[in-house]
N, C-alpha and C positions, 0 to 999 in steps of 0.2 A: 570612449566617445560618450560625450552628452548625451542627455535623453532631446535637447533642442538642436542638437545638431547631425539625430538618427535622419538617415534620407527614410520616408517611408515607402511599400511597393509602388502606390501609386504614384509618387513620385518618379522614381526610377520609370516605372511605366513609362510618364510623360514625356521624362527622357530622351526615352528611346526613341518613341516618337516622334519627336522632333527631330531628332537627328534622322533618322527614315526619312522622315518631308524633305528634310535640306540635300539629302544627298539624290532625290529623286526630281529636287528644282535644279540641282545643277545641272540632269539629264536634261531635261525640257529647256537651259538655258544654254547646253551646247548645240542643241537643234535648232533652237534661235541665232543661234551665232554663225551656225553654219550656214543658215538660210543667207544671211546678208554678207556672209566674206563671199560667197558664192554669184551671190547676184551682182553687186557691186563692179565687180570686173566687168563683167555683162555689160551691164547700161554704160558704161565709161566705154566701152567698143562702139556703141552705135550714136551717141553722143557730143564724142567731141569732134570737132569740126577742123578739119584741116591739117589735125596731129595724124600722124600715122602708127598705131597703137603696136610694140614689140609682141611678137605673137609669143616667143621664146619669153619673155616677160613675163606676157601673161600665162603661159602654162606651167611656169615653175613658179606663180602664182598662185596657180588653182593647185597643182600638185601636192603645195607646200601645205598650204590649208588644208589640203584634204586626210595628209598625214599628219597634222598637227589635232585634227577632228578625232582621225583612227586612236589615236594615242590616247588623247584625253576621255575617249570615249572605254576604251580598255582598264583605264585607272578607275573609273566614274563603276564601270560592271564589278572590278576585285571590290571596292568599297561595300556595294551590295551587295555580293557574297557574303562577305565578313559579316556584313549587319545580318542578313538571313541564318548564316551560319549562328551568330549570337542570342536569335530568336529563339 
């Protein structure tokens, strides 16, 4: 290896750090996601006018999201593990 192509610590530092923030926005952007798969259905129940909304619809709706939250949110927790474990 080059001396221009040595990573240096503080590089590697920076690294890591970043990768930390990004795996820590995904958290914060599954709890955003969560918040609007969630409401969505909601307002659509009180909203529309004349339709008569599948109630069985919507709770294998909300079900479905909410296992698709649990999941992603269990991959999103091993990833920071691993990254704390790396620390």
């Amino acid at each position: 290896m080059s001396a221009k192509n040595a990573i240096t610590p503080s590089q590697k530092r920076d690294e890591n750090r970043r990768n930390a923030r990004k795996k820590s926005e995904i958290s914060i952007g599954m709890t955003i996601a969560g918040v609007i798969l969630w409401v969505t259905p909601m307002v659509n129940i009180f909203t529309t006018e004349g339709a008569n909304p599948s109630i069985f619809a919507l709770l294998v709706y909300v079900f479905g999201a909410w296992a698709a939250l649990i999941l992603g949110a269990f991959f999103v927790s091993r990833m920071l593990i691993s990254q704390m474990a790396d620390d």
